[in-house]
Jmol script that loads the backbone (N, CA, C; Angstrom):
load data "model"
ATOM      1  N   UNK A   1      57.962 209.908 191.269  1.00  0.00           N
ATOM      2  CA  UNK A   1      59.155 209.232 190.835  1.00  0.00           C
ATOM      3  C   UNK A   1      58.926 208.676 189.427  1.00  0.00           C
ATOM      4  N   UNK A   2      59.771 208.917 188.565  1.00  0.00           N
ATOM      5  CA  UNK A   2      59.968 208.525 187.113  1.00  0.00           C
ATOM      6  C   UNK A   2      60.151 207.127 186.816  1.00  0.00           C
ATOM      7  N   UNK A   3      59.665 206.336 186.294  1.00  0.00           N
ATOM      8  CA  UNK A   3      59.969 205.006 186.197  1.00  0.00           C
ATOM      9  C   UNK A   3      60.793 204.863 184.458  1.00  0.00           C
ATOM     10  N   UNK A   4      61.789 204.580 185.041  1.00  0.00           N
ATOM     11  CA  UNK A   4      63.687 203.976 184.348  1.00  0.00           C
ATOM     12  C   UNK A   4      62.342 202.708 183.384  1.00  0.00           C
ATOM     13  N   UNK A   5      63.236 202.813 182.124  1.00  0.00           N
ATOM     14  CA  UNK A   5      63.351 201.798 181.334  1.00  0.00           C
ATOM     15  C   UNK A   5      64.234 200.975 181.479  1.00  0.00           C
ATOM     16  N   UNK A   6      64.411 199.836 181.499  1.00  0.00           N
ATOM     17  CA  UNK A   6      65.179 198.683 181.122  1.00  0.00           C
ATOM     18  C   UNK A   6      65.573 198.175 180.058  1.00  0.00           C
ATOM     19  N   UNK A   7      66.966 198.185 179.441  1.00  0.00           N
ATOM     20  CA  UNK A   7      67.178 197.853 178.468  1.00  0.00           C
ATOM     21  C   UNK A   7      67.525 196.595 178.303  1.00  0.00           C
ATOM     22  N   UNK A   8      67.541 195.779 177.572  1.00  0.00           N
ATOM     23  CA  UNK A   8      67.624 194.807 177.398  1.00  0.00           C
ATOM     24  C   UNK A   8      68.836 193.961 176.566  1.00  0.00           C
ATOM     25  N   UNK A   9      69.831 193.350 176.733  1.00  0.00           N
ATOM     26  CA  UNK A   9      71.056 192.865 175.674  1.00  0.00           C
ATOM     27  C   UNK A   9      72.031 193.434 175.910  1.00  0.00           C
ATOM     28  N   UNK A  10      72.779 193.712 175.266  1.00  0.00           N
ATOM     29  CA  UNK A  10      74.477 194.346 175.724  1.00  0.00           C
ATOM     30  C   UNK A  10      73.743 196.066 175.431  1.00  0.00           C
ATOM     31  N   UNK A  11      74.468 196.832 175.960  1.00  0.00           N
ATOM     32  CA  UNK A  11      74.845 198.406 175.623  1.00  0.00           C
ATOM     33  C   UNK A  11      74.824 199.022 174.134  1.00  0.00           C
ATOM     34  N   UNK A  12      74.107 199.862 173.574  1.00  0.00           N
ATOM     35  CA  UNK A  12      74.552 200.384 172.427  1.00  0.00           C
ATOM     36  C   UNK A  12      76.237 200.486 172.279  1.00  0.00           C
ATOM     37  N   UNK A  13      76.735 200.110 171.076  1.00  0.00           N
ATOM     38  CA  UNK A  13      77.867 200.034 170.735  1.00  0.00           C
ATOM     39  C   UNK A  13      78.691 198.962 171.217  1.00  0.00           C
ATOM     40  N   UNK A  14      78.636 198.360 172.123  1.00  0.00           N
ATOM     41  CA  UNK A  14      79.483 197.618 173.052  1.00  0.00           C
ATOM     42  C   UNK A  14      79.548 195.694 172.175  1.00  0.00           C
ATOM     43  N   UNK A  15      79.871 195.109 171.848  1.00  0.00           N
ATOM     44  CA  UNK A  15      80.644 194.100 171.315  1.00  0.00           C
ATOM     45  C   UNK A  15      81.286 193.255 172.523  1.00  0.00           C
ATOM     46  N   UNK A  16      80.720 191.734 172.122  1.00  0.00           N
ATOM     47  CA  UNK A  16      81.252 190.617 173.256  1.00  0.00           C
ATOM     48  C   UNK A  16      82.674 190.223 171.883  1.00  0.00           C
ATOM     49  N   UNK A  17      82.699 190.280 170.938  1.00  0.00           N
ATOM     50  CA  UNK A  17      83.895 190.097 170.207  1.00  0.00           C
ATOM     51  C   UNK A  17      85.003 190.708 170.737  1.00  0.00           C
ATOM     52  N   UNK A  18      86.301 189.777 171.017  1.00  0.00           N
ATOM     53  CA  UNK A  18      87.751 189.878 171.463  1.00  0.00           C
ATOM     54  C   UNK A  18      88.653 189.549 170.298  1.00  0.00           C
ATOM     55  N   UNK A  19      88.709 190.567 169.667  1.00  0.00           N
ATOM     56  CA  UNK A  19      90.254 189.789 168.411  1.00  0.00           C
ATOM     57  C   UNK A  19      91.130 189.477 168.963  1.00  0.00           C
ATOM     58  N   UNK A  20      91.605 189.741 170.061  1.00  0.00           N
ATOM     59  CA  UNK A  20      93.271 188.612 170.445  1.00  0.00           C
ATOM     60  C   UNK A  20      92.458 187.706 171.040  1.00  0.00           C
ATOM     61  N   UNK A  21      91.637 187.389 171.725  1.00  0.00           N
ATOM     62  CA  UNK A  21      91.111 185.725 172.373  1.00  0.00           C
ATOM     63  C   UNK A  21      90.547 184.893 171.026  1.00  0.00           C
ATOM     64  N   UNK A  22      90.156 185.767 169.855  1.00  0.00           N
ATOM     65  CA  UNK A  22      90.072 185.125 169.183  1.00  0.00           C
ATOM     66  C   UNK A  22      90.926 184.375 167.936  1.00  0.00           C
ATOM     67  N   UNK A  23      92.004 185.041 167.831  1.00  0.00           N
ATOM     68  CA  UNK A  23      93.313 184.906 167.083  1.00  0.00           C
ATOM     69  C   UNK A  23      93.856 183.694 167.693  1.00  0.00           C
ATOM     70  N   UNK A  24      94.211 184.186 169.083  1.00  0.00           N
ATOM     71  CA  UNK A  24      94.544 183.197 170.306  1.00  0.00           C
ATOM     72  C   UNK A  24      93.729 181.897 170.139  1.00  0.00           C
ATOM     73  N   UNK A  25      92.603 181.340 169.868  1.00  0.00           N
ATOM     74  CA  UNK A  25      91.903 180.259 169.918  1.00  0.00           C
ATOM     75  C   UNK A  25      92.344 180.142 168.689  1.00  0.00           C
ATOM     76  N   UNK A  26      92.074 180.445 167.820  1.00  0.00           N
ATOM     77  CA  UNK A  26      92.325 179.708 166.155  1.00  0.00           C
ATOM     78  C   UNK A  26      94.019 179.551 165.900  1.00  0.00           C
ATOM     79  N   UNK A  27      94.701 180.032 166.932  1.00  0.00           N
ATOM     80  CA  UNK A  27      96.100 179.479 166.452  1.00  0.00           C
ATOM     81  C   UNK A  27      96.237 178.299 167.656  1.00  0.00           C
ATOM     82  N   UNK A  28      95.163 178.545 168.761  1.00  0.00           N
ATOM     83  CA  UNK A  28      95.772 177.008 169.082  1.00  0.00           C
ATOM     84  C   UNK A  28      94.866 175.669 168.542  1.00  0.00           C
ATOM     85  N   UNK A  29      93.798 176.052 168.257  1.00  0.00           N
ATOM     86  CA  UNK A  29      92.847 175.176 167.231  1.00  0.00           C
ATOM     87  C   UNK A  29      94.249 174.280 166.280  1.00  0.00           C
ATOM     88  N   UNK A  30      94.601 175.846 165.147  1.00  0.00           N
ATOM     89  CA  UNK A  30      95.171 175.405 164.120  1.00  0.00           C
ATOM     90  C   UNK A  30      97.179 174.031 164.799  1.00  0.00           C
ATOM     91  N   UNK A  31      97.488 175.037 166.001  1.00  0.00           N
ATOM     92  CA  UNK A  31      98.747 174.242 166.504  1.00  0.00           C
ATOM     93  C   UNK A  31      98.462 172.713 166.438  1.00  0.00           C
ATOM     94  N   UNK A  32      97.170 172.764 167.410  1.00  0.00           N
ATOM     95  CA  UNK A  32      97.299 171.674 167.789  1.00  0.00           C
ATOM     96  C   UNK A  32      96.748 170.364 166.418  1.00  0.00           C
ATOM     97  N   UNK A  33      96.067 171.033 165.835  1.00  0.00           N
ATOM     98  CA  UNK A  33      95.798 170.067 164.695  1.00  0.00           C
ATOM     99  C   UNK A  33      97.087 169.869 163.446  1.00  0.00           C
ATOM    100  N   UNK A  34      97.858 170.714 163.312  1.00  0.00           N
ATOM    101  CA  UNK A  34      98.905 170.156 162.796  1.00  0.00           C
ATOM    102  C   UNK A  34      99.687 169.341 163.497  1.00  0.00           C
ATOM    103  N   UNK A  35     100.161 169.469 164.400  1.00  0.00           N
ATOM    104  CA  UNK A  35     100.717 168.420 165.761  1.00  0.00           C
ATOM    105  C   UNK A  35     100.340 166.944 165.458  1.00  0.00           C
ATOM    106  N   UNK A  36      99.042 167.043 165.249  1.00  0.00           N
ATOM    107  CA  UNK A  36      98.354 165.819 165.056  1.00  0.00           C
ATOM    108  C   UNK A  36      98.443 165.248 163.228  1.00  0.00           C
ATOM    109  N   UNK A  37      98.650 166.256 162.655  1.00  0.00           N
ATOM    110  CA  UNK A  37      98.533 165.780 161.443  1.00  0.00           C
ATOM    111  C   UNK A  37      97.380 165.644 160.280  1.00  0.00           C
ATOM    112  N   UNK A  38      96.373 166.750 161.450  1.00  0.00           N
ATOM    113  CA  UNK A  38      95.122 166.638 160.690  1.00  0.00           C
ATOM    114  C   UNK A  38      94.877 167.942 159.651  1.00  0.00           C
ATOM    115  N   UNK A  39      94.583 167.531 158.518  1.00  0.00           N
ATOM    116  CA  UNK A  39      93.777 168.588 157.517  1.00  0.00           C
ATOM    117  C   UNK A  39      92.806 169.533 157.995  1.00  0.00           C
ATOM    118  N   UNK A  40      92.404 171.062 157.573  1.00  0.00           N
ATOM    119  CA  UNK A  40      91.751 171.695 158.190  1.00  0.00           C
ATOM    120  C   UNK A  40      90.596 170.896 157.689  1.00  0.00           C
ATOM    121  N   UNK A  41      90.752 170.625 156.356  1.00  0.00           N
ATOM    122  CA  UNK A  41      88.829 169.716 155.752  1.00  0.00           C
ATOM    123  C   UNK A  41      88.617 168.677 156.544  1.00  0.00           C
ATOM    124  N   UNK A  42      89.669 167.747 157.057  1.00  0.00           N
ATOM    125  CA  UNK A  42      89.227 166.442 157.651  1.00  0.00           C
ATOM    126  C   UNK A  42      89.198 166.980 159.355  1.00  0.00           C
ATOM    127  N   UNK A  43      89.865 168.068 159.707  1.00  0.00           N
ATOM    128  CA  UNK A  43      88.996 168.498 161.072  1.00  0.00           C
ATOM    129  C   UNK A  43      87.571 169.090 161.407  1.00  0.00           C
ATOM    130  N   UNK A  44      87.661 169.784 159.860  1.00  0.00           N
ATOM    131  CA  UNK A  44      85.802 170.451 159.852  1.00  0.00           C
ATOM    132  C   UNK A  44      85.045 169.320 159.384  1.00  0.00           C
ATOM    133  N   UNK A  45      85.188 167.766 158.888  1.00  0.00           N
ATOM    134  CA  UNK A  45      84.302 167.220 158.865  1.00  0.00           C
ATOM    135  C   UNK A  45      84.328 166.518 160.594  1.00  0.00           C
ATOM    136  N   UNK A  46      85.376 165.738 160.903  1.00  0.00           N
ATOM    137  CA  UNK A  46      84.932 165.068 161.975  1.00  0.00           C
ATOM    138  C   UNK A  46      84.360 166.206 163.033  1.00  0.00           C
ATOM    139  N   UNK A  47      84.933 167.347 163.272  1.00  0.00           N
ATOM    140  CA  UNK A  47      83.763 167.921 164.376  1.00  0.00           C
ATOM    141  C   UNK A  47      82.069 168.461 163.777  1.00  0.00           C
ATOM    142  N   UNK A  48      82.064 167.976 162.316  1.00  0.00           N
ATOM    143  CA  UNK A  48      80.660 168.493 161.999  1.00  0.00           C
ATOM    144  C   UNK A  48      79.986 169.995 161.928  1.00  0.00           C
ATOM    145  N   UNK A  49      81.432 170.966 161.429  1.00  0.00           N
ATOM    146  CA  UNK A  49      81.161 171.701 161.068  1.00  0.00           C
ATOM    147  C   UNK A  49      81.210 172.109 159.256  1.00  0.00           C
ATOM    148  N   UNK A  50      81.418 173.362 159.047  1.00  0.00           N
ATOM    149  CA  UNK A  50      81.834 174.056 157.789  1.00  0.00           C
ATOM    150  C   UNK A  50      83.588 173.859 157.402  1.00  0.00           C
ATOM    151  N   UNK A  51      83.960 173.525 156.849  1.00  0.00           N
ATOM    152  CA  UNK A  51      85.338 173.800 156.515  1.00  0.00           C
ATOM    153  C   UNK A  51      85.883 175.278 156.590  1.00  0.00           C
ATOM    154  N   UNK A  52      85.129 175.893 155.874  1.00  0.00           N
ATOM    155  CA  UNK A  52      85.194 177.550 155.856  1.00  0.00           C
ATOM    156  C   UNK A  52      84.920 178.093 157.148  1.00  0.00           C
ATOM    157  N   UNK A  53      83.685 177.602 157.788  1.00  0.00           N
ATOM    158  CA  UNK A  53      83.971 178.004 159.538  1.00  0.00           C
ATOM    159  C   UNK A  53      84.713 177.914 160.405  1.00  0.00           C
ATOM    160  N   UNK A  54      85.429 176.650 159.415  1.00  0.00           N
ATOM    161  CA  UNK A  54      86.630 175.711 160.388  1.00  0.00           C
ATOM    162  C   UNK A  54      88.146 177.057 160.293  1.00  0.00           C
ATOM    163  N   UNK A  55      88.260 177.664 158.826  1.00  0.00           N
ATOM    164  CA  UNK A  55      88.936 178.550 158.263  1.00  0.00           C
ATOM    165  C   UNK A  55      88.902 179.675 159.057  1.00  0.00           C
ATOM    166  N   UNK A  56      87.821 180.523 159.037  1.00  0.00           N
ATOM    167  CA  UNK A  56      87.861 181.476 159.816  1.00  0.00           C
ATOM    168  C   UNK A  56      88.089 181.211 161.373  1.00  0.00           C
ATOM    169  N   UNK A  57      87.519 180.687 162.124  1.00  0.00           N
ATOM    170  CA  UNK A  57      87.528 180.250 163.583  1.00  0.00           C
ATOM    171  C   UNK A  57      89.240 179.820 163.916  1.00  0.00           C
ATOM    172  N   UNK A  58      90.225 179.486 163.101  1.00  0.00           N
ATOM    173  CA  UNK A  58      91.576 179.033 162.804  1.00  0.00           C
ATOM    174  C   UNK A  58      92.269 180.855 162.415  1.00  0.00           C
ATOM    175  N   UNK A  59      91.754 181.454 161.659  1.00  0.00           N
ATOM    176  CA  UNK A  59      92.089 182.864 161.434  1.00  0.00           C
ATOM    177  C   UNK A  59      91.596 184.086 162.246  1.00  0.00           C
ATOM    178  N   UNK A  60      90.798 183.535 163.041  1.00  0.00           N
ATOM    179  CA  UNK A  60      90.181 184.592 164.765  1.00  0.00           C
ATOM    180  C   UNK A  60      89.528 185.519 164.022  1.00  0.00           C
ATOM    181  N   UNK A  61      88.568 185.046 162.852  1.00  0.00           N
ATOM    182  CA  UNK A  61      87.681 185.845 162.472  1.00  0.00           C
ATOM    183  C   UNK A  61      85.873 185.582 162.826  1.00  0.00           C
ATOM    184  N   UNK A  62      86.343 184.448 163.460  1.00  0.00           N
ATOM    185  CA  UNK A  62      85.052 184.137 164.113  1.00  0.00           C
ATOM    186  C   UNK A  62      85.509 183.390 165.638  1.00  0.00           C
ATOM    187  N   UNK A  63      84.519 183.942 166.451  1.00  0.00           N
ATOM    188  CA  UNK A  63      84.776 183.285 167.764  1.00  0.00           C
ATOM    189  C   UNK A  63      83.547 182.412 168.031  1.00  0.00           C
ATOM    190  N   UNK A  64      83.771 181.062 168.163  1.00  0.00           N
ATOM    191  CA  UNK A  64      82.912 179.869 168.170  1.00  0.00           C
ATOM    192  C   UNK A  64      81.925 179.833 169.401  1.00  0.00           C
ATOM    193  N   UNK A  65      81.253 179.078 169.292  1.00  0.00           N
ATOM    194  CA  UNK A  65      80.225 178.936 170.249  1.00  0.00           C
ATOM    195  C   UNK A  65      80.952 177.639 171.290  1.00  0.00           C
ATOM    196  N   UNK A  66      80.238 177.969 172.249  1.00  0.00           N
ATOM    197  CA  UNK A  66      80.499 176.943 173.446  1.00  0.00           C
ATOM    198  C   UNK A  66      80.852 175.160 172.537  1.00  0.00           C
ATOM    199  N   UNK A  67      79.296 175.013 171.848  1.00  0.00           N
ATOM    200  CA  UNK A  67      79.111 173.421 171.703  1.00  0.00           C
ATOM    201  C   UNK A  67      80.105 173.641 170.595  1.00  0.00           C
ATOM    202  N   UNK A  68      80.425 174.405 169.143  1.00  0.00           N
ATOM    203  CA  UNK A  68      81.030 174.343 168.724  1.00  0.00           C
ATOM    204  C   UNK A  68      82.383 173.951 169.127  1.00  0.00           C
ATOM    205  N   UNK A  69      83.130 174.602 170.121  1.00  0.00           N
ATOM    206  CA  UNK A  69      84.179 174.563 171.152  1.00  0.00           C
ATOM    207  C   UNK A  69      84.543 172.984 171.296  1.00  0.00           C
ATOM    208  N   UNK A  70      83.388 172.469 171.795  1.00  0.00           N
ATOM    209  CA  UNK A  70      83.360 170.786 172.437  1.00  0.00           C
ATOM    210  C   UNK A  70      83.795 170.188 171.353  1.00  0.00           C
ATOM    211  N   UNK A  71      82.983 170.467 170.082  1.00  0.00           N
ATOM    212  CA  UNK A  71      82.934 169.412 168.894  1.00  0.00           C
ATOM    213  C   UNK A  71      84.247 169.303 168.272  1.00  0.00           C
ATOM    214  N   UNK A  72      85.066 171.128 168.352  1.00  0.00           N
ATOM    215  CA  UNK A  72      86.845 170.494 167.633  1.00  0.00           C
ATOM    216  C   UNK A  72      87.310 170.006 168.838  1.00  0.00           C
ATOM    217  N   UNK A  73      87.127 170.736 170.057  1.00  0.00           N
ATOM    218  CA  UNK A  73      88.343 169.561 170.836  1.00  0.00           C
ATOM    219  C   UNK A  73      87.926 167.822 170.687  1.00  0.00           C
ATOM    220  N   UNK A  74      86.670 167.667 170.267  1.00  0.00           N
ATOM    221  CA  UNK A  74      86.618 165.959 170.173  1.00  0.00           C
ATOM    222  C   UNK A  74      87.573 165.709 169.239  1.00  0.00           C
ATOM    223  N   UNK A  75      87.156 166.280 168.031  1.00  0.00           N
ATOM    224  CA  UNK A  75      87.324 166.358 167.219  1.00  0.00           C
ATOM    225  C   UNK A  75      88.996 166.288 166.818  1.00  0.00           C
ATOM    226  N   UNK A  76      89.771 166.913 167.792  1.00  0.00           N
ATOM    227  CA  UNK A  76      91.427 167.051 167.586  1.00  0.00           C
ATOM    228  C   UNK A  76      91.787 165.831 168.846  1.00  0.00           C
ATOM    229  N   UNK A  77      90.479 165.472 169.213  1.00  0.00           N
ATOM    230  CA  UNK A  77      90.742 163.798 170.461  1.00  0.00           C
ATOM    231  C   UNK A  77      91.455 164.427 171.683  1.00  0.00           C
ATOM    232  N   UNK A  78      90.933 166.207 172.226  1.00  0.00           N
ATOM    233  CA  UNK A  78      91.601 166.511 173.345  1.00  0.00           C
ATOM    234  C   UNK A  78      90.475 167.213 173.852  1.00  0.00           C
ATOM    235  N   UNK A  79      90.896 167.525 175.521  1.00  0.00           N
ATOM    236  CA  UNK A  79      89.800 167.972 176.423  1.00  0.00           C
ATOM    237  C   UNK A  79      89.790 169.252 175.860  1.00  0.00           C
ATOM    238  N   UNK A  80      88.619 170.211 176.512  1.00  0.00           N
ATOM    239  CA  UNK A  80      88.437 171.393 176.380  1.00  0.00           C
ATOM    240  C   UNK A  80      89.453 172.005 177.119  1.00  0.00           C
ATOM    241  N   UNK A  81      89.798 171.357 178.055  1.00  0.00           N
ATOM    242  CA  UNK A  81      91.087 172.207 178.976  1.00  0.00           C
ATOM    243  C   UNK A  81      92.521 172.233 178.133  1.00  0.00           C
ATOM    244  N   UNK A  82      92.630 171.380 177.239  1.00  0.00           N
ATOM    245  CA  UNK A  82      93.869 171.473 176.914  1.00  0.00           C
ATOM    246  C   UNK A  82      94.245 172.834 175.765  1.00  0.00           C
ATOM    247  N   UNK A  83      92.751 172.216 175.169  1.00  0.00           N
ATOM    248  CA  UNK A  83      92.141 173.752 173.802  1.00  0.00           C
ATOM    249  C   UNK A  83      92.734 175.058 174.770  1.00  0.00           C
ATOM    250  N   UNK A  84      91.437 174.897 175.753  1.00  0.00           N
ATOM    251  CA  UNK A  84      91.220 176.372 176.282  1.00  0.00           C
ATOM    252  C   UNK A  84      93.236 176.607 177.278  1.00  0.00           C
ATOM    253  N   UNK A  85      93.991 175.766 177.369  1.00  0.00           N
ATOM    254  CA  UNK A  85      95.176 176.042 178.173  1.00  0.00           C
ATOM    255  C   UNK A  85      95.994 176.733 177.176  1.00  0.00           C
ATOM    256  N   UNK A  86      96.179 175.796 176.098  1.00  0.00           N
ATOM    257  CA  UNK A  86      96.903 176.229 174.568  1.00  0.00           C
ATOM    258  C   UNK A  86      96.321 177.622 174.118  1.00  0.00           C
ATOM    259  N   UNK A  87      95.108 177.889 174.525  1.00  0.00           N
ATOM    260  CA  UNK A  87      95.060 179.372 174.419  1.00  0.00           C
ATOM    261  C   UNK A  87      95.481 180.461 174.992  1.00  0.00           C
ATOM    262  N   UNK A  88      95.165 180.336 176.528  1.00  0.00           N
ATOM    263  CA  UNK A  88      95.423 181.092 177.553  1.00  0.00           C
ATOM    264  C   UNK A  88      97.223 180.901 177.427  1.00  0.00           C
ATOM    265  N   UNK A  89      97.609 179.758 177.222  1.00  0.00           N
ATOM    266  CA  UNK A  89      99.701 180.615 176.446  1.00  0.00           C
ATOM    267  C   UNK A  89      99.792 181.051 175.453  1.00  0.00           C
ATOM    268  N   UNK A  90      99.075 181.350 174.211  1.00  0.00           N
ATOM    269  CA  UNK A  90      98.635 181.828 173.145  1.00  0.00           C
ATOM    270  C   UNK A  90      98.844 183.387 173.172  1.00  0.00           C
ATOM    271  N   UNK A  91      97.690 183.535 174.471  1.00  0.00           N
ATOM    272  CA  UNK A  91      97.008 184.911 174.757  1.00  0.00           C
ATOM    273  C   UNK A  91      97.764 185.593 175.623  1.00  0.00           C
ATOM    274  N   UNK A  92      98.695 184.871 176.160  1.00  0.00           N
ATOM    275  CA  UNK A  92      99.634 185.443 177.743  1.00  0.00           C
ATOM    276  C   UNK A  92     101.016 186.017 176.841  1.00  0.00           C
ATOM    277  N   UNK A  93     101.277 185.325 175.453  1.00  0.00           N
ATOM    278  CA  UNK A  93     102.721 185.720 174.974  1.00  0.00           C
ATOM    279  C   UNK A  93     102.258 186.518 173.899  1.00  0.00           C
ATOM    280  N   UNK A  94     100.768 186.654 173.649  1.00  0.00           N
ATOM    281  CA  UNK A  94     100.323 187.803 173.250  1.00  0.00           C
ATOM    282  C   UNK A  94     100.202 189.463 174.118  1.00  0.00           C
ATOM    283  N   UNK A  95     100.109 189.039 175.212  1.00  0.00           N
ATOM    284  CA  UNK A  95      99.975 190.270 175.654  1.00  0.00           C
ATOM    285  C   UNK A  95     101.023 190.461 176.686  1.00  0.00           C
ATOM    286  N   UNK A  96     101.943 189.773 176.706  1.00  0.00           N
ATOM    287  CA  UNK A  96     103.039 189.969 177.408  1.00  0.00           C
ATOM    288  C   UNK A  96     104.122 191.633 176.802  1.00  0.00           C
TER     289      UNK A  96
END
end "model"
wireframe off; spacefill off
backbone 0.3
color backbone group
């Protein structure tokens, strides 16, 4: 019997990147911080990121990391559920 290699990490070719979940998050990022009245610069400082990260992640050219995630919803003074809800209607009248 032949002993199989194991590969290790995602699949050749295969990508955990989603452009509509990620479009979808940066327009409800961006909704909800105008709502509030906040600047994209004065939201990328209080969550302690990049402004320009703050830019792209708002334009679904980057999809954020978990802790990143935590730091704007502090940051916009709302739960992760409300982020992640404002997305999931984002993403539902996207693919409706």
């Amino acid at each position: 019997m032949q002993k199989r290699s194991i590969q290790r990490g995602r699949p050749a070719g295969a990508t955990t990147f989603d452009a509509e979940l990620a479009q979808a998050f940066g327009a409800a990022v961006r909704a909800l911080r105008t709502e509030r009245g906040i600047a994209q610069e004065s939201l990328a400082n209080l969550a302690g990121i990049e402004r320009s990260h703050m830019g792209k992640v708002e334009r679904g050219e980057h999809m954020p990391t978990l802790a990143i995630i935590f730091k704007i919803a502090g940051a916009l003074e709302c739960s992760t559920a409300v982020l992640m809800g404002k997305t999931e209607e984002l993403l539902a009248a996207v693919r409706e």
